[in-house]
N, C-alpha and C positions, 0 to 999 in steps of 0.2 A: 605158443600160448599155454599158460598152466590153469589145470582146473580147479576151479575152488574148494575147500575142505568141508564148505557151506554147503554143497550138493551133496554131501556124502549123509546115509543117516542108518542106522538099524531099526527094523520092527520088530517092536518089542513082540510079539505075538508070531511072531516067522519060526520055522523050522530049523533042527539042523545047529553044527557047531558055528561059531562064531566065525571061524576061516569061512565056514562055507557061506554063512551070510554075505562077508563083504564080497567075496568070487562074483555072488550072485547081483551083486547090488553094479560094480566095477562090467560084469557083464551085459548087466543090464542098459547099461548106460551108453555102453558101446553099439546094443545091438537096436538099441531105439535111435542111434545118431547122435544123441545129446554130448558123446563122448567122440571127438573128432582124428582122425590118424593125426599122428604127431604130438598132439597137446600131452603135455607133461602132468604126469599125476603127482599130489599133496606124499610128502616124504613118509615113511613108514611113522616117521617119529610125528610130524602133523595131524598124521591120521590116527594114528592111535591116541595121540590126546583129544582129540576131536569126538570120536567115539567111546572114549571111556575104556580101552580093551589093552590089552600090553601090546606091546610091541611086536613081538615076536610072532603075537595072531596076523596082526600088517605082514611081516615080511613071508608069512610062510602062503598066506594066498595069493600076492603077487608073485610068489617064484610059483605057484601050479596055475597062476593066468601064464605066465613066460612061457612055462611047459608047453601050452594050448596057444600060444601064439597070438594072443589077445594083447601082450604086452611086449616091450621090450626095452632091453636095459644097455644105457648107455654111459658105463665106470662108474664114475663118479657125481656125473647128473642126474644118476636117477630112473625113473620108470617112465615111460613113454605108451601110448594108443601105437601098435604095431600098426606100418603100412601093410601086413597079411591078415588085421585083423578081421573077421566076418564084418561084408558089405550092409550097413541097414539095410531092410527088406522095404520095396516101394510098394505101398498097400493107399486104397483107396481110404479116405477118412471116415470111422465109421458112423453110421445115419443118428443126426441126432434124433433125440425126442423129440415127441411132439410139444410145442410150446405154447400151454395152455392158461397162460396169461393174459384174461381182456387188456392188454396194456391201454390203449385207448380210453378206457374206463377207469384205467388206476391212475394212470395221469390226473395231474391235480390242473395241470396248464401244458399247451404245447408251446416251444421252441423252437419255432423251423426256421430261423432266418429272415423270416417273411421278405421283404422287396430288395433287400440289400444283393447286389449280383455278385457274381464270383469272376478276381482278375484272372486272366491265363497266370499258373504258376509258371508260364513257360515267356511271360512278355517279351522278355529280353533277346529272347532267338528272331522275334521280327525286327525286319529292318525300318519301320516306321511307327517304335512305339510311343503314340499320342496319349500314353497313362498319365494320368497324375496320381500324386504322389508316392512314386517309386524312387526308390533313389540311384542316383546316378555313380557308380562305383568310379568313374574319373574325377571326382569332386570331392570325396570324402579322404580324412587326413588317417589314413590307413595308419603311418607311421606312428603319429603323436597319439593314437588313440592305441593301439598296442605296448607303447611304452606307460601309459598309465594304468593299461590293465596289468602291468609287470609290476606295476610301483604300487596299485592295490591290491599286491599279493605279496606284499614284502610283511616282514616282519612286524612290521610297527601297526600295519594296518590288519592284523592276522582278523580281529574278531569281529571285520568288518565282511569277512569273509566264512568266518565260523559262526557269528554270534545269531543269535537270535534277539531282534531287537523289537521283537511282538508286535506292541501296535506304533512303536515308535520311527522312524526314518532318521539316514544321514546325516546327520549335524552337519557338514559341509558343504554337503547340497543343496539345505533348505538355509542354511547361510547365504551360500552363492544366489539362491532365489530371490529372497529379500534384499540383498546389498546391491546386484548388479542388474540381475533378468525383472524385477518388476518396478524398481523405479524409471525403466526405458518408457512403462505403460502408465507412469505416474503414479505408482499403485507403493503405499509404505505399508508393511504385513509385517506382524512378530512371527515369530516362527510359531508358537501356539496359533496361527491362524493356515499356516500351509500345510497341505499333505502330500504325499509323493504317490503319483499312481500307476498304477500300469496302461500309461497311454492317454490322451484326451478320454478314448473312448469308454475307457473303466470308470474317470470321474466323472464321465455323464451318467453310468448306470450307476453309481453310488448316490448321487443327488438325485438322481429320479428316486432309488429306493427309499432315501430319507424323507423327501417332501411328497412323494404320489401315492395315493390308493385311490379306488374305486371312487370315492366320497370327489376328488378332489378334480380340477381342470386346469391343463397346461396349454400353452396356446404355443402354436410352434411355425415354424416358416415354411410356403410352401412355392418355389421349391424349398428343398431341407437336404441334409445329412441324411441319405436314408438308413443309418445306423442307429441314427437319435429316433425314429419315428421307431424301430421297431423295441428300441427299449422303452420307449412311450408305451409304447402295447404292451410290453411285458408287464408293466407295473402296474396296467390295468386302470390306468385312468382314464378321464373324459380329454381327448384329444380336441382342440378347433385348431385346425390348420388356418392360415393368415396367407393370403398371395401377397408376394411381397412385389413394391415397382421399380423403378433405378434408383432409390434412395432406400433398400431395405424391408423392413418390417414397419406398416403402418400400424402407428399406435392409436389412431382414432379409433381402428377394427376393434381392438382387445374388446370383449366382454366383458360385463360387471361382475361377473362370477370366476373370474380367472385367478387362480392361485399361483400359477409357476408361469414365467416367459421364457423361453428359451431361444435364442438370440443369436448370429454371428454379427455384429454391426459393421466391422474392420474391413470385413471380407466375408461376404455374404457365401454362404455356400448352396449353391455352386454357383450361382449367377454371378458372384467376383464383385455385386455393390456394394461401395460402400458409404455407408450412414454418415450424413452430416452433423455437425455439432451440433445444430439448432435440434433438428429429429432425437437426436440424444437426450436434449435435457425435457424436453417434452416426452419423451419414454419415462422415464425418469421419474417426469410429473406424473402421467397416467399411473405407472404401477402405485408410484405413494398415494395416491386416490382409492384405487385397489385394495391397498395391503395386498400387492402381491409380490412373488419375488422374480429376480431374474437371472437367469443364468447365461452370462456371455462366455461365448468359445470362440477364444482370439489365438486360432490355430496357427495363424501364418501371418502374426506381425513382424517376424526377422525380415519374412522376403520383402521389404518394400524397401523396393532401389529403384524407385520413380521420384517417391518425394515422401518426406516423415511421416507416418500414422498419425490420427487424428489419435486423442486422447481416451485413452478405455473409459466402458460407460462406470465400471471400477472406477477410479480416479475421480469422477464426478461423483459418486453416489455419498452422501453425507446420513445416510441413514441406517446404514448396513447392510440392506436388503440385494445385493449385488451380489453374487455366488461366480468368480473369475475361475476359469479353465484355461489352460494353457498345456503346452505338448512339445516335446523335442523330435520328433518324429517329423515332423518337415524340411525341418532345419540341421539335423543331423543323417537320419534315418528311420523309416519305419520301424524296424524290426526290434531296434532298441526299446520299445513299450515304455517309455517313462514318459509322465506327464505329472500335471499335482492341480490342486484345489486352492484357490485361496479366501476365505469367506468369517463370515464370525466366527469367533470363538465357539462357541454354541454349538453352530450348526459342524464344527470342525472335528468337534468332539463326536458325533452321533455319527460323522462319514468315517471317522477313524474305527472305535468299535466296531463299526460295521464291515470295514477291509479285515479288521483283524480276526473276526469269525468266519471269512472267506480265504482272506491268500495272508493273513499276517501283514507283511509286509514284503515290497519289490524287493528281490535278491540285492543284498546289501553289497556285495561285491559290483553290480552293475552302478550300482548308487555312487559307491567311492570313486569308480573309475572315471563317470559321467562329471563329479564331484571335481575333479584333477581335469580333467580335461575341459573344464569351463575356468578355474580361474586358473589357471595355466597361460590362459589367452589365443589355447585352441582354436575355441570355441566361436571367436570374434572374426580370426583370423578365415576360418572355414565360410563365415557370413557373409564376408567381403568375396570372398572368391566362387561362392554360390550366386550372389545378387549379379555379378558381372557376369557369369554364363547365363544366368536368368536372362538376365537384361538384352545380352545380344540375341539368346534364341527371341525373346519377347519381338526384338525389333526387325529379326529373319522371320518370323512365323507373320506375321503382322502384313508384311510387304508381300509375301506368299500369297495370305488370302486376299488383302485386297488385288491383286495379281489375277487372280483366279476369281473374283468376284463372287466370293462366299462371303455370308452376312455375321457378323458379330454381334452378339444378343448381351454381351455383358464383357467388360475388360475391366481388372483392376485398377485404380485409380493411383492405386500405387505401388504397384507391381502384381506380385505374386507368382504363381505357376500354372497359369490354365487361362482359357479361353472358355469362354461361352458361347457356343453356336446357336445360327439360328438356321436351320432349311426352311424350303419353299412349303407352304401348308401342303399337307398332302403326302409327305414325306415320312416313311417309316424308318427312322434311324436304326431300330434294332435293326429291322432288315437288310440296310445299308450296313450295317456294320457283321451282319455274320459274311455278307458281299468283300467286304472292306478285309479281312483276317484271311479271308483265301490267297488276296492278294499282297499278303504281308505288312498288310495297316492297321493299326489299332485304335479305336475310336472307346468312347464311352456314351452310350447312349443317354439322351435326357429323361426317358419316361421313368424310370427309379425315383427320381428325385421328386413325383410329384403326388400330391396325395388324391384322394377320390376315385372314383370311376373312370371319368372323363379326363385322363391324363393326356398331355398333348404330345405328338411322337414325334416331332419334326424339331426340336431339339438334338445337343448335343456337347460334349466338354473336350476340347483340347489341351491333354495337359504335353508341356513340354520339360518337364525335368528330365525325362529320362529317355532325349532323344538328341543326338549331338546336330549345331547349329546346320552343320554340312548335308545332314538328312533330309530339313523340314521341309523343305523346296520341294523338293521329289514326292513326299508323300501329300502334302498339300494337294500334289496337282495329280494324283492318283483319287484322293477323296473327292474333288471337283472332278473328272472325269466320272467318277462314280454317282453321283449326284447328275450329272447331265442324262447318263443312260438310263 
């Protein structure tokens, strides 16, 4: 490894001939660690333009570092960190100062997460993990999605990967959105009405930022996303959580003072209901009663390999007031972060400024790739072959539990990737589950997902993406054991 020319520098205000400054500076470097045996130092002729000094200052203090054994020199490669050179000295870190910042007080607002829990970064090492949505590395088209990362770094696409495109996105992929991914949901959008995000979860705190302050009330589902509830908090609005029953979010609940709805209709999260067409358009009615708006997050319309989606509340709304989220992170992978917004004009423009005084815009290299690999026909090809593992873990997990005669609190209607449990009242899921992780199971507690005081513990979500069919048997009947005890 060669060291950069970039870490080399002279003080201007240092003692001493120039030879003796860079000695000091090349020794320095060695004796703090920063400078590793082996690693190849910047040539006499880099360094000396680098520093402004001749050349001959370069060579004449690396030959009295060789002298001292600091360096060493190998023909025609060059100057090298000698393996004799003096060992860093192992010293304790020295005591910082005292840190006399009321931070507490300078804070404008705290951040902590609030109810959202933390998955094991280590899920994958159990042999029962019941997570949802984690993705399943035997399912994912490894191959076709590295060749398009190669073909988005080819020449033609160079400034999709240099450029800076501010507040703008992909052309390809906000093509690909509107021609292919949102007429599935009925939904016809110009590209001035899409934006590309960093994940659902980014366009939900984008549309919070634009439509909530203090003044204002959003009505939200409870259970919920407990992601959404804590960006609700952050934006500082009046929250009314809604219990939602096997058909969703009742819209009779909504208050007359509510400005924002925020919705999963498709696929209720996490209870998995979902919303009938009739509930729809009477949603629909109540908000235009309102003036209010709403925001649907139709996370996981690919997976439904039971039977078609109902038609988003999008595609229905003739008014505008519908603000659609959508997410490739279910359907491809999490870690990929793209999702986008699809909503007026208007409101399209104010979510965009707003990324753009934040992240700009999604690394446009990930944009292209994602870009190629959907109309490619990747992307289709991956859905197909998702929905059918879904589908058979759906129909092994299924026969498990009632097997084991544990209760299902919510099943999607038309697929998906997760289960909704119910335990016997009296039941502490969390506690069954720190129970459940010793034995190599992984569960998702239900109490997260509910708002108030009074959250009910005997809940719980099984997801199955990221637990092969041959697994679920066994861990099923390890959670029912643990539930009897």
């Amino acid at each position: 490894m060669a060291i950069s020319v970039e870490t080399f520098f002279l003080n201007p205000d240092a003692q001493g001939t120039l030879q003796a400054q860079i000695q000091q500076v090349v020794a320095e470097g060695i004796l703090s660690g920063r400078f590793h045996r082996g690693e190849k130092l910047p040539s006499s002729r880099k360094l000396a333009s680098h520093l402004g000094v001749s050349r001959i200052t370069v060579t004449l203090a690396y030959t009295e570092l060789l002298a001292n054994d600091y360096l060493t020199s190998r023909g025609r490669s060059g100057y090298f960190v000698s393996d004799n050179a003096p060992v860093p000295p192992v010293y304790a870190p020295s005591h910082r100062k005292h840190d006399r910042v009321d931070w507490p007080r300078a804070f404008s607002r705290t951040f902590t997460g609030g109810d959202t829990p933390k998955k094991p970064g280590d899920w994958h090492s159990y042999r029962y993990p019941f997570i949802y949505g984690q993705a399943d590395p035997t399912l994912f088209d490894h191959a076709n999605w590295r060749l398009c990362a190669l073909r988005a770094l080819g020449q033609k696409d160079f400034t999709s990967l240099t450029g800076d495109y501010y507040d703008q996105d992909d052309p390809l992929l906000v093509e690909f959105i509107a021609r292919h991914t949102l007429p599935r949901r009925g939904i016809a959008a110009r590209p001035e009405e899409i934006l590309i995000t960093m994940g659902a979860q980014n366009a939900l705190w984008l549309t919070a930022q634009v439509l909530l302050d203090p003044t204002r009330k959003a009505a939200v589902e409870d259970p919920c996303y407990h992601a959404l509830r804590d960006i609700l908090r952050q934006s500082g609005c009046q929250m009314a959580p809604l219990r939602v029953d096997a058909d969703g979010l009742p819209p009779q609940e909504l208050s007359s003072d509510t400005d924002v709805i925020f919705t999963t209709p498709s696929h209720q999260s996490p209870t998995t209901a979902t919303m009938p067409l009739a509930r729809r358009r009477v949603l629909l009615d109540r908000a235009r009663e309102l003036d209010a708006l709403i925001v649907e997050d139709d996370y996981e319309f690919e997976l439904a390999f039971l039977a078609a989606p109902s038609p988003s509340l999008k595609s229905l709304d003739s008014d505008g007031r519908v603000i659609y989220v959508g997410s490739f992170s279910k359907s491809l992978c999490p870690g990929l972060r793209l999702g986008y917004i699809v909503g007026s004009e208007p409101f399209i423009r104010q979510a965009r400024a707003l990324r753009a005084s934040v992240l700009r815009h999604p690394p446009g290299h990930l944009q292209r790739t994602a870009a190629y690999f959907l109309s490619l026909g990747h992307f289709d090809a991956q859905i197909r072959r998702m929905s059918k593992a879904l589908h058979e873990r759906r129909q092994v997990i299924e026969h498990a539990v009632d097997e084991h005669g544990l209760t299902i609190a919510g099943r999607g209607v038309y697929g998906g990737s997760s289960l909704w449990m119910r335990a016997e009242s009296g039941a502490n899921m969390s506690t069954v589950a720190q129970s459940l992780a010793r034995n190599g199971v992984l569960i998702e507690p239900g109490q997260p997902f509910f708002s108030g005081p009074k959250q009910p513990e005997n809940f719980y979500r099984l997801g199955y993406s990221s637990i092969p069919a041959s697994r679920i048997p066994a861990g099923i009947e390890r959670i029912a054991q643990c539930l009897k005890a």
